[in-house]
ZAMARGU-4260 file (C-alpha; in steps of 0.2 Angstrom, whole numbers, plus 5000, padded with zeros to 4 digits):
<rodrens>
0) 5009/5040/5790 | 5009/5056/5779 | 5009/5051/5760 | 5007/5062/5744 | 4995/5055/5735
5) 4998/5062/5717 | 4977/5059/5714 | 4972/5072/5724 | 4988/5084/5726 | 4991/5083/5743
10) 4998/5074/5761 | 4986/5063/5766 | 4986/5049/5781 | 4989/5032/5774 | 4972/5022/5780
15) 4974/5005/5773 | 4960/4996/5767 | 4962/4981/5779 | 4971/4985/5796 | 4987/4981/5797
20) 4988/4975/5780 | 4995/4988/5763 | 4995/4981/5745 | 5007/4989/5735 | 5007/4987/5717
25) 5025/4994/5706 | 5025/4996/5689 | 5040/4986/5684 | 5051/4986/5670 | 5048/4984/5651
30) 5061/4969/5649 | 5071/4975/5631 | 5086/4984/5638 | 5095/4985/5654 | 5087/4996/5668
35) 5095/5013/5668 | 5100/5022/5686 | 5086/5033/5682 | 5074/5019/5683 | 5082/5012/5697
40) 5079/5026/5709 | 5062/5025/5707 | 5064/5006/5711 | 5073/5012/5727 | 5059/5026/5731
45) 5048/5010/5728 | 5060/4999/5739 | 5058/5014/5754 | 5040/5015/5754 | 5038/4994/5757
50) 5053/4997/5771 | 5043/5010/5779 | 5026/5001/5781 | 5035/4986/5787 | 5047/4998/5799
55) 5027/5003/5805 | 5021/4986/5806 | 5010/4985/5792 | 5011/4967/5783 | 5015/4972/5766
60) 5011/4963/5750 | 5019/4971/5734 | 5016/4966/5715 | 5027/4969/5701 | 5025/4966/5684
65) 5038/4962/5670 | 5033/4969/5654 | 5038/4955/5640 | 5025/4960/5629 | 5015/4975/5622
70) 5025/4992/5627 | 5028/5001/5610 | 5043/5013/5607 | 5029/5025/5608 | 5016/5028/5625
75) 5002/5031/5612 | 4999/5017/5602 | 5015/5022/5590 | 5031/5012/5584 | 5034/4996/5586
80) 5034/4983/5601 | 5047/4988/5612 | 5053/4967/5616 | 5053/4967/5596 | 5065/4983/5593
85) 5076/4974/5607 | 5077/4956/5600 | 5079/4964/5580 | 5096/4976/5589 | 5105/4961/5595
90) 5103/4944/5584 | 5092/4934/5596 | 5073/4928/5599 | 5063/4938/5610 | 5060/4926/5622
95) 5080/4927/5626 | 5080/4945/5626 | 5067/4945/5639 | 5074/4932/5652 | 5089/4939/5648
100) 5086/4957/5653 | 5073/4949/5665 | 5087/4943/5674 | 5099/4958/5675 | 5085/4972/5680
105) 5085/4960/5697 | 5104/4956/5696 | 5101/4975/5699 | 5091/4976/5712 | 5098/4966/5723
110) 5115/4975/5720 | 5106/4988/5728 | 5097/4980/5741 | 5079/4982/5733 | 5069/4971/5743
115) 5061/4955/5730 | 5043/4960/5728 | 5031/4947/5734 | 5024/4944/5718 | 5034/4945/5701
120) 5022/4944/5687 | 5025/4943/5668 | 5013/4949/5656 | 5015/4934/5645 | 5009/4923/5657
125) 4993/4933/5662 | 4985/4936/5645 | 4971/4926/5648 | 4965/4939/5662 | 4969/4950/5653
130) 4956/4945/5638 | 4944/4945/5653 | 4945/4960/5657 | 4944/4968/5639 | 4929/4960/5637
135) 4921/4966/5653 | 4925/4984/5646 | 4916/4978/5630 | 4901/4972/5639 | 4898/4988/5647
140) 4901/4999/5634 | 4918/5006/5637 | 4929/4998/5622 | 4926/4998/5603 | 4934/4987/5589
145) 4942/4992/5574 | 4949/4981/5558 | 4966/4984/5570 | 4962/4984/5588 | 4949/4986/5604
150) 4948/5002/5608 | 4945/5011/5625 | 4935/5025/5622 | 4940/5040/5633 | 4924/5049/5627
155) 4915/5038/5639 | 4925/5039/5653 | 4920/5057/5661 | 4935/5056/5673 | 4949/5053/5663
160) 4958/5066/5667 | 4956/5067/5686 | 4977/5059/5691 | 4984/5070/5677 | 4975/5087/5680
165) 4971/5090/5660 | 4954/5094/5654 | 4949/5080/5641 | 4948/5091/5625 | 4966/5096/5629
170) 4972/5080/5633 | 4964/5074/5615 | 4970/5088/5605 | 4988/5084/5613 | 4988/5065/5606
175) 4994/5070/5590 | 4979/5066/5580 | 4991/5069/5564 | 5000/5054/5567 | 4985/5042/5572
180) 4990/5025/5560 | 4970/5019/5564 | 4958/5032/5554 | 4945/5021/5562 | 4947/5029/5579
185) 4935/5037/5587 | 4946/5049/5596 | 4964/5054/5596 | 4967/5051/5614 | 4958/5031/5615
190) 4972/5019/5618 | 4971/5002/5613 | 4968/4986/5623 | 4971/4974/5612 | 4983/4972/5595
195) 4978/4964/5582 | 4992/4953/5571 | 4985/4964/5555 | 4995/4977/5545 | 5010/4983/5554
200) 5007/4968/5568 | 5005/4953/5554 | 5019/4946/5558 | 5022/4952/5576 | 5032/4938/5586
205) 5020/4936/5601 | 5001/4931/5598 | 4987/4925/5605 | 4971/4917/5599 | 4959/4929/5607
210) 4939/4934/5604 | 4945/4947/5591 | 4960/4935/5581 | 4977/4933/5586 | 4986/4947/5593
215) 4993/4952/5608 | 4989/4964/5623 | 4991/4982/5623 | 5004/4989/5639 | 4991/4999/5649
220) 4980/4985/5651 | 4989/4974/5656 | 4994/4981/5673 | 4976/4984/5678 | 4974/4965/5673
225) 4988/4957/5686 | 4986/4971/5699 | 4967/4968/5701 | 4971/4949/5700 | 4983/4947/5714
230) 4976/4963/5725 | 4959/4966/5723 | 4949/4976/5711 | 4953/4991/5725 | 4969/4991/5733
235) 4980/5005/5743 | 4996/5010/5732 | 5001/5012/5716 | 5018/5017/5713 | 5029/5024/5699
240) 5037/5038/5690 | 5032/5054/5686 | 5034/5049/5668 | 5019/5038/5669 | 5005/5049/5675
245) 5002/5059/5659 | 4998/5043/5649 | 5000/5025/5659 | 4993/5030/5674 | 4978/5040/5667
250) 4973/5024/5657 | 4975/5011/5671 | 4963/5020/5679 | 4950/5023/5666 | 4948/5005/5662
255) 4950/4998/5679 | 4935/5010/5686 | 4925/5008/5671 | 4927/4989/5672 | 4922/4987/5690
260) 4915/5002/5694 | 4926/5004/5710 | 4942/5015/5713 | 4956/5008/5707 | 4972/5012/5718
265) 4968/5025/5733 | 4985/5033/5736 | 4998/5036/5719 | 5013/5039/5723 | 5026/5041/5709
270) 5045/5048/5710 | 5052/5061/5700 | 5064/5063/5686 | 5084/5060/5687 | 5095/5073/5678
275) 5110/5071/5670 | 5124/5086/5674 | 5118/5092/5657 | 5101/5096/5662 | 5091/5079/5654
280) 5082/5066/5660 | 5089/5050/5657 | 5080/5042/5645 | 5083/5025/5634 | 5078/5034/5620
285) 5092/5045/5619 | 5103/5031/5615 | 5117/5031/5628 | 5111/5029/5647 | 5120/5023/5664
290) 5118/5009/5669 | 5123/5003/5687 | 5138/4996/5680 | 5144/5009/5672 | 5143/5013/5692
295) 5155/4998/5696 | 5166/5001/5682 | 5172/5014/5689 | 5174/5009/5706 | 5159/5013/5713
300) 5148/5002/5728 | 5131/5001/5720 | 5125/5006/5738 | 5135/5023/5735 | 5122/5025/5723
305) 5109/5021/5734 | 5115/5032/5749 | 5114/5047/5737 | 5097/5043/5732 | 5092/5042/5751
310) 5101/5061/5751 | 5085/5070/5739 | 5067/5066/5742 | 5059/5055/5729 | 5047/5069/5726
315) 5061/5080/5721 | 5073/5079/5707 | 5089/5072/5709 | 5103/5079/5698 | 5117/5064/5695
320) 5135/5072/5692 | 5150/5061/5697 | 5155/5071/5710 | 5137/5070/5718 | 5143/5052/5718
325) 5160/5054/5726 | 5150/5066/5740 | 5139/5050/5744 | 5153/5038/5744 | 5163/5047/5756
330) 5148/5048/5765 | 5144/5028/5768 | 5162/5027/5770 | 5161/5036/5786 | 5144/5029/5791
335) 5153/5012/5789 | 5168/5019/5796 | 5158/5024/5812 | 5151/5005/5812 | 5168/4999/5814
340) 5172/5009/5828 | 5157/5008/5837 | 5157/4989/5836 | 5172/4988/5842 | 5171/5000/5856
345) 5152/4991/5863 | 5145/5000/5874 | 5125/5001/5879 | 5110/5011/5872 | 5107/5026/5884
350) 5091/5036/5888 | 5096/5050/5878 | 5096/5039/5862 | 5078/5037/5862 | 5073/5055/5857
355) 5083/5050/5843 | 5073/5036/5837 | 5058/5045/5839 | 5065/5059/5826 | 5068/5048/5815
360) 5053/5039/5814 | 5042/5055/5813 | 5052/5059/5798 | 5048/5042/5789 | 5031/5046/5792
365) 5032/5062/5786 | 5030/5058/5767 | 5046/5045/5766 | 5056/5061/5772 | 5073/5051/5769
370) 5086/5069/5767 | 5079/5074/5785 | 5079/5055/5792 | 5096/5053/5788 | 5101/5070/5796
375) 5093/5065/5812 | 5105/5050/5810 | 5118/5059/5807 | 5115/5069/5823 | 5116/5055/5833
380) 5131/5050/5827 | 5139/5066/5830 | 5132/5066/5849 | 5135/5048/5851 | 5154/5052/5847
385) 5153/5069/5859 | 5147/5058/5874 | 5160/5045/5866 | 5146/5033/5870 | 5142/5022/5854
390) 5129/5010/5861 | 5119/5014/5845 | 5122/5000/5835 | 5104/4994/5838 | 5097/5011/5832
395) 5107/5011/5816 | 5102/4995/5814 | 5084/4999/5817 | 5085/5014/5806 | 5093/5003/5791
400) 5077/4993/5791 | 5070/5006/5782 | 5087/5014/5773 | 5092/4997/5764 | 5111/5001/5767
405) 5115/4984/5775 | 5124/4992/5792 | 5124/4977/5800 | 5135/4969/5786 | 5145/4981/5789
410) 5148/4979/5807 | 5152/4959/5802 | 5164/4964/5791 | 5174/4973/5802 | 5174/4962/5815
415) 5179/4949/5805 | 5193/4959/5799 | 5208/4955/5815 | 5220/4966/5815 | 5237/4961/5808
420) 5250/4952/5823 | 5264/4966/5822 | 5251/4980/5822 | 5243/4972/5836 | 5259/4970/5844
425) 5263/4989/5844 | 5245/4992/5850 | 5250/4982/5866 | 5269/4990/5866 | 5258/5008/5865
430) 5248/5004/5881 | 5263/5000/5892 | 5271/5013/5886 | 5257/5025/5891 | 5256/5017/5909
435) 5274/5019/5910 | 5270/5038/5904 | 5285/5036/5889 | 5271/5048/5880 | 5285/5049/5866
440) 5287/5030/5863 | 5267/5030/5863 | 5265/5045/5851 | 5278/5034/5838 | 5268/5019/5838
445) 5253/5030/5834 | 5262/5038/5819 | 5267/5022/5813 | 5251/5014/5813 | 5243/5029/5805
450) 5255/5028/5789 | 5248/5010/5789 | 5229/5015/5787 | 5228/5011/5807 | 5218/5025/5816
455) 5217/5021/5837 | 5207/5030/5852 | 5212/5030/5868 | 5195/5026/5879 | 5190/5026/5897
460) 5186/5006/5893 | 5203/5006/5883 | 5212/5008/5866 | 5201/5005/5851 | 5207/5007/5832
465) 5199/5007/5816 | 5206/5006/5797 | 5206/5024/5790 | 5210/5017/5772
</rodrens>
């Protein structure tokens, strides 16, 4: 497998650390607000990825976080704690507010079949380790204190830079040193690990008694913290979006490498922005986002929204416009529609049908190549239905292993749909009529069935129909 490995800038094969065996770690979401579609495509590029080792035969073990805690309105240290803005907007504690959004971001996910992570871990409930691994960063000399927080020092670190490509003095001239609310920093660009409940924090809602006083945990650190605990203080994946590597990213690595001495995460792989028609990215902080049910709400399967996703590589920008939308509902439609009519119809897989899974599986490696995996599917189809032999139900289904678009269910669901007495009566009145060769009694019952959303196909192994509706 072929993976771009935003670390180094380029395709590189995927050699785990242990065979057969990947650890995936995915930054999850800050639990103030509902996750916006935006966010959720990268939990679907996410989603691929773990699909695609376990579509390979690699035993996958994936960690998520849920951040409850510690992510200010601002990436560098600014604004207020994000769970605390979220609780002040609606009237309730902040331990509502993060359950309750806890809950709908994987309401979400299953919507969308997102795959449950193996490990879901809260912030608040790891801040013990994360103390632990502060301190380590004090012990060699990495972090500082101030009257308001502990400090890494980026000074220290010679390789900060390295995942986002910046020279340091540029990265510290671009941390807006004319807004730093510490004067006691020692450089623009360190970020803290650890807030204390002073000043602005004095009466922050989360604390913990901790070497320095009460306070809570900055964001950065705590991924390093749970990642390192569950997976090791190496591990092979690290996955996010593209948003994260300029600030989030290049932290978690400094303080993870400079606590153990080790590389962190071998391969990051992080998906690209979503664009609204306008031309933005979607972003919470505009106010107004979408939301998957503003998806529903409108008629919408949230695997619609997933089948388009699956349609632009995560590497690429995806631009969302509603009638994107309708292109990738019309397109499960007739992916489901093909379902249906091949389930019915039966049939066996044939030699020819091989080459196809082969293509499709050298496109999966090739970097999660979703937009040309799916064409090979889509190939197939159209062959299958040339040949009219559509013994590929097993391929599909193997293909869906890694696309998430429940196929199967859809093959259940429409044989569990009979057809209606009288329209299965004319179906049987059609046939006689063709082997009595009244062509014009048979071309009637086909019409009448048609205004009825009932489409039929005459086959060497007999007369299949499927809804058109």
């Amino acid at each position: 497998m072929q993976l771009y490995n935003s670390l180094t800038r380029k395709k590189e094969e995927l050699v785990a650390l242990e065979p057969d065996k990947v650890k995936i770690y995915t930054c999850g979401p800050t639990v103030y607000n509902y996750a916006h579609i935006g966010n959720l495509r990268t939990y679907i590029f996410a989603d691929v990825l773990k699909r695609s080792l376990e579509f390979e035969g690699y035993d996958v073990t994936q960690v998520m976080n849920v951040t409850d805690v510690g992510h200010l309105t601002s990436d560098d240290d600014l604004g207020e704690d994000k769970m605390e803005a979220g609780a002040r907007r609606e009237g309730k504690s902040i331990w509502d507010i993060a359950r309750f959004y806890e809950e709908a971001f994987f309401n979400d996910a299953e919507a969308l079949n997102i795959l449950r992570p193996s490990i879901v871990a809260r912030a608040t409930e790891h801040v013990p380790t994360m103390i632990e691994l502060v301190l380590r960063l004090q012990e060699r000399d990495y972090a500082y204190e101030t009257d308001q927080a502990v400090y890494f020092d980026v000074s220290k670190f010679p390789d900060y830079t390295k995942l986002a490509g910046q020279a340091l003095e540029e990265q510290i001239i671009g941390a807006r040193a004319e807004v730093q609310v510490d004067q006691e920093k020692k450089n623009p660009a360190d970020f803290a690990l650890w807030f204390k409940a002073v000043g602005r924090f004095a009466n922050h809602l989360m604390q913990w008694d901790s070497p320095w006083g009460k306070g809570f945990p900055g964001w950065h650190i705590e991924c390093s913290a749970m990642s390192m605990r569950y997976l090791g203080e190496t591990f092979d994946i690290h996955t996010g979006g593209v948003d994260h590597i300029p600030v989030h990213h290049t932290n978690e690595i400094a303080q993870s490498e400079a606590a153990t001495g080790k590389q962190f995460a071998r391969y990051w792989l992080h998906a690209e922005f979503l664009i609204v028609g306008g031309g933005e990215k979607m972003a919470k902080s505009a106010g107004e986002f979408l939301r998957l049910q503003s998806i529903t709400d409108r008629g919408y399967d949230p695997l619609d929204y997933r089948f388009l996703c699956l349609q632009v590589h995560y590497r690429s920008k995806l631009t969302f416009t509603w009638e994107a939308l309708d292109g990738a509902k019309a397109g499960y439609r007739r992916l489901k529609s093909f379902i249906d009519q091949a389930s019915r119809a039966g049939g066996t897989e044939q030699p020819w049908m091989q080459e196809y899974r082969e293509r499709f599986r050298e496109e999966v490696l090739d970097d999660l190549n979703m937009p040309r995996a799916m064409a090979v599917m889509w190939e197939m189809i159209r062959e299958a239905n040339t040949r009219r032999e559509l013994g590929v139900l097993n391929l599909l289904y193997d293909f869906d292993q890694v696309l998430g678009l429940k196929l199967s269910e859809a093959a259940a669901s429409a044989e569990e749909r009979e057809l209606e007495p009288e329209y299965a009566a004319l179906i049987v009145e059609r046939e006689k009529a063709r082997a009595q060769k009244d062509w014009t009694r048979a071309d009637e019952i086909r019409r009448e069935l048609a205004t009825v959303g009932i489409a039929i196909e005459d086959r060497p192994e007999g007369t299949v129909w499927r809804r058109t509706d």
